[in-house]
C-alpha positions in Angstrom: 0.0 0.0 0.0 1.4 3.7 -0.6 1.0 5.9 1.7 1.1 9.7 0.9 1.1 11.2 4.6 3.5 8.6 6.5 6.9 7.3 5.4 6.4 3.3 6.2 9.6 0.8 6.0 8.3 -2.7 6.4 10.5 -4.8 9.2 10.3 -8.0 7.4 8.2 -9.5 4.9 5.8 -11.4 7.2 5.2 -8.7 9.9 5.6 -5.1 11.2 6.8 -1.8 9.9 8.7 0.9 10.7 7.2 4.5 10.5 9.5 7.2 10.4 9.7 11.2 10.6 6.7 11.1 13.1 6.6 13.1 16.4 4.0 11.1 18.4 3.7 14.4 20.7 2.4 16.4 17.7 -1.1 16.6 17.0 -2.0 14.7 14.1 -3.8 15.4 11.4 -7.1 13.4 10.3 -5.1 12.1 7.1 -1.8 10.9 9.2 -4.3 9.2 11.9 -6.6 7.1 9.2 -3.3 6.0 7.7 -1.8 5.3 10.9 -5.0 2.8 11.4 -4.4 1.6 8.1 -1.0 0.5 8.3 -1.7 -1.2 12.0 -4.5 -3.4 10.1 -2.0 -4.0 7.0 1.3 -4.8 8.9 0.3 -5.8 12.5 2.7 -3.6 14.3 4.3 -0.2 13.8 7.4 0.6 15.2 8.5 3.9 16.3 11.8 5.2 17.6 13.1 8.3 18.9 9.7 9.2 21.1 10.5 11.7 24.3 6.9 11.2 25.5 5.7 12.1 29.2 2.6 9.9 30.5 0.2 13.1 29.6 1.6 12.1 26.2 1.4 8.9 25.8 -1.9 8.9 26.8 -2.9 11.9 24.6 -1.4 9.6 21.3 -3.5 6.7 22.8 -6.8 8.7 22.7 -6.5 10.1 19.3 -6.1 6.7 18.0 -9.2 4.9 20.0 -10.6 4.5 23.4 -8.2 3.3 26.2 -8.6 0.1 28.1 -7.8 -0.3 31.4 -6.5 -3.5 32.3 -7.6 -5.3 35.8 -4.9 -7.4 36.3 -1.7 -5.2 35.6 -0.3 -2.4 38.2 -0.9 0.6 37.1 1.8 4.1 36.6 1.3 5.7 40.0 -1.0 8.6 39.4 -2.2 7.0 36.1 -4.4 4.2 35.9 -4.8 4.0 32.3 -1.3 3.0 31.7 0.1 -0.5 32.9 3.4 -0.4 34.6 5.9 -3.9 32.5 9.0 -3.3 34.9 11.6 -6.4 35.8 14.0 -5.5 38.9 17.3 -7.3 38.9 16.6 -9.4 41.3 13.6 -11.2 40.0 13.9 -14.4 37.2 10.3 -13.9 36.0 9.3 -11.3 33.5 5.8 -9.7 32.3 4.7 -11.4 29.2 7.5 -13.8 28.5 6.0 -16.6 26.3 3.8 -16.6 23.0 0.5 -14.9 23.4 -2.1 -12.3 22.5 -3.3 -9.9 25.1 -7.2 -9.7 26.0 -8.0 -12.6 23.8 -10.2 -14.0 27.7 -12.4 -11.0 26.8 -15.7 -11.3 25.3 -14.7 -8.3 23.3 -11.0 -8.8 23.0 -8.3 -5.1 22.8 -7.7 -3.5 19.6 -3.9 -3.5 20.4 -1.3 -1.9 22.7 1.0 0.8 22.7 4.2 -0.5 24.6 6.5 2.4 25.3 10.0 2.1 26.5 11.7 3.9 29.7 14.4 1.6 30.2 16.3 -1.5 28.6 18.9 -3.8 29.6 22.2 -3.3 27.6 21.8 -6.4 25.7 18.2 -8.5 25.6 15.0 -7.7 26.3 14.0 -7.7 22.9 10.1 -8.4 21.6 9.1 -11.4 19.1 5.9 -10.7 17.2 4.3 -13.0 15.2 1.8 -12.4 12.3 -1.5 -14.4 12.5 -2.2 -13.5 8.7 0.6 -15.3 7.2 0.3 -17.9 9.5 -3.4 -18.6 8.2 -2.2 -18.0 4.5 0.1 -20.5 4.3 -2.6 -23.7 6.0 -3.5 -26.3 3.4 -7.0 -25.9 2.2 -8.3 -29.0 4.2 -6.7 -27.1 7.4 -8.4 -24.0 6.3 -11.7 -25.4 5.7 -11.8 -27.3 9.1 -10.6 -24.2 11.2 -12.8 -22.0 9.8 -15.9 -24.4 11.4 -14.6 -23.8 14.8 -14.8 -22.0 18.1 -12.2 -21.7 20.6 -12.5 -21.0 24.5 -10.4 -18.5 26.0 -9.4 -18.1 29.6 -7.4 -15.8 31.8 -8.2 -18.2 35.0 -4.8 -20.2 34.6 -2.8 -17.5 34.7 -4.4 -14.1 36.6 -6.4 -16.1 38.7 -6.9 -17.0 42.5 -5.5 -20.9 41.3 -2.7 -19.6 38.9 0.6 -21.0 39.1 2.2 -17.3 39.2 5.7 -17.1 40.2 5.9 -15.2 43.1 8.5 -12.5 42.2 5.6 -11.5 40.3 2.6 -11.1 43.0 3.7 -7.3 43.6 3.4 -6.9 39.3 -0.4 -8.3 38.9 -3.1 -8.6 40.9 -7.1 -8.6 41.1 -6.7 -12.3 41.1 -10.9 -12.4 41.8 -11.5 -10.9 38.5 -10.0 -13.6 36.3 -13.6 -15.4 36.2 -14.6 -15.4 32.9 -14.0 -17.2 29.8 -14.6 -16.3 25.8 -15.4 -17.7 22.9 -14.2 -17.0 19.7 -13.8 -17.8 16.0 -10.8 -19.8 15.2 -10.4 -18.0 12.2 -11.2 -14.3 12.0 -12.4 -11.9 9.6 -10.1 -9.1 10.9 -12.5 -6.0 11.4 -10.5 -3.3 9.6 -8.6 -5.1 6.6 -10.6 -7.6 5.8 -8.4 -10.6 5.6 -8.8 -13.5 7.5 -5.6 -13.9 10.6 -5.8 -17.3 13.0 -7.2 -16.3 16.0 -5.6 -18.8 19.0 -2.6 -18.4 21.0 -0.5 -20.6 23.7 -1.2 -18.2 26.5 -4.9 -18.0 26.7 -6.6 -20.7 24.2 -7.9 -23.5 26.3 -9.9 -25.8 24.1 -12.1 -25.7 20.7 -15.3 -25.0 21.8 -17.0 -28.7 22.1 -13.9 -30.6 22.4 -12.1 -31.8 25.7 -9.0 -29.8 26.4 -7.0 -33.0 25.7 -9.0 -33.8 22.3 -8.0 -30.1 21.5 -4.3 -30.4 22.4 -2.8 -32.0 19.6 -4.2 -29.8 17.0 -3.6 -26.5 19.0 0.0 -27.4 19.8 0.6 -28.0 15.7 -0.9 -24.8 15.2 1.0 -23.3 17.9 4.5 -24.5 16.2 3.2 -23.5 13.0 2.2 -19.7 14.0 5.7 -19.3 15.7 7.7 -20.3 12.5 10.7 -18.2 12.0 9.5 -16.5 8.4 6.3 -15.3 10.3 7.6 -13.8 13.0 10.3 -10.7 13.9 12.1 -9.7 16.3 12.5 -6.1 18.2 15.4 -4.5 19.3 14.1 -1.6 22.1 15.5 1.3 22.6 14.7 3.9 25.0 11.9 6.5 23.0 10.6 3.4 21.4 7.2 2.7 21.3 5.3 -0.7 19.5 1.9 -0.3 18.4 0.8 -3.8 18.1 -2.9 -5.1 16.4 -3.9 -8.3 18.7 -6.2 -9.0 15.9 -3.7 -10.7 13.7 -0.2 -11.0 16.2 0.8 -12.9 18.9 3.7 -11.3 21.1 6.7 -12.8 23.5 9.2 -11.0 25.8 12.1 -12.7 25.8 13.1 -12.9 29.5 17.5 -12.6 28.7 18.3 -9.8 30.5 18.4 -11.3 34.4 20.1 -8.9 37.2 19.1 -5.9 34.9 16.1 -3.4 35.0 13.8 -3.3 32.0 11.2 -0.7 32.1 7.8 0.0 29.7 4.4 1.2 30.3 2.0 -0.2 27.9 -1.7 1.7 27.2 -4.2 -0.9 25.6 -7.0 0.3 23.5 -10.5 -1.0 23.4 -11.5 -3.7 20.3 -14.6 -5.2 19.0 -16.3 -8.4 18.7 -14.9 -10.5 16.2 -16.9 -12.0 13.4 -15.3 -15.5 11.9 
């Protein structure tokens, strides 16, 4: 797609894209923002370096691009609860979102994406994998397509926000609200993804339970092949953060894993989620 308000350098050819020559603090115009939107849908993540923004900021950016979403399990900024604190200290082994997954996917109307902004990175690590779920639904056989795009899938956050998660506990000061993690979702397997049309696979190793119907061991085998076939090298790319970077990540069509290589360092984001929509197979 050309763009004539935005200067857009995909990262690879499977996912993300660079946009460059854009002051996130400015006000954009109506033109920049719809192509903004436009490229999120296209690519599944923007990347943007070289941000100086303050929390006032951050958020401002956030609102002209949708409606925030406050998330009930994370620890919030102190004096702003619309942005989610992702902080490792050197002494802990366990990081904040280490492992493949898609954030929001246990809500019945799962997040547009996040805006992950970074404060402070380790001198070597820390870096973010993203996945696209677009390529990784292109490139099923037929017969795969065809039987995926007859199911549901159940979606939970129990196992790992809730009262009975097996949470490490370095990470008990980093999450909480365990009595909210209650409910489950359902969603299509396959998705028609609301803003570019094209259909992404919509299950991921950190929240996907079971097919709707199925026992969770009748629905292991098929999940875990499609669990090693999303996370194939040629889909996927990985980050390097910088301090002033931000990701803007679609959890429509990607899935997402910190890579927890940095131990006895500090690695410090805030992340601000938007609000999504329900999703239509």
């Amino acid at each position: 797609m050309n763009y004539q308000h935005l200067n857009v350098t995909p990262a690879s050819t499977a996912i993300g894209a660079f946009v460059n020559g854009l002051d996130l603090k400015d006000e954009l115009s109506r033109e920049v923002l719809t192509e903004l939107r436009q490229a999120h849908a296209e690519h599944g993540v923007l990347f943007f370096r070289d941000q100086q923004l303050t929390p006032e900021e951050h958020v401002a950016f956030a609102e002209r691009v949708g409606t925030i979403n406050i998330n009930r399990f994370f620890t919030a900024v102190d004096g702003y609860p619309n942005i989610a604190e992702v902080r490792k200290e050197p002494d802990q082994s366990t990081n904040i979102g280490g492992g493949w997954h898609t954030d929001h996917s246990y809500d019945q109307i799962p997040a547009l994406g996040s805006m992950l902004y970074a404060l402070e990175i380790p001198a070597v690590g820390g870096d973010t994998l993203f996945a696209s779920m677009y390529a990784a639904y292109d490139s099923l056989s037929d017969g795969m397509k065809k039987m995926l795009r007859g199911l549901n899938a159940v979606h939970s956050s129990r196992h790992v926000f809730g009262a009975k998660s097996d949470r490490p506990s370095d990470l008990s000061k980093r999450l909480g609200n365990p009595e909210l993690a209650t409910q489950d979702a359902i969603h299509p397997v396959v998705i028609q993804h609301p803003r570019s049309g094209r259909p992404a696979l919509y299950v991921n190793p950190g929240f996907t339970v079971s097919f709707e119907g199925w026992t969770a061991q009748e629905s292991a085998p098929l999940l875990q092949f499609l669990y090693q076939h999303a996370a194939r090298p040629e889909f996927t790319y990985r980050f390097h953060w910088q301090p002033g970077s931000l990701a803007f990540w679609d959890n429509r069509c990607t899935w997402h894993n910190a890579i927890n290589d940095y131990h006895g360092e500090r690695r410090l984001l805030h992340r601000i989620t938007l609000d999504g929509e329900a999703l239509a197979a």
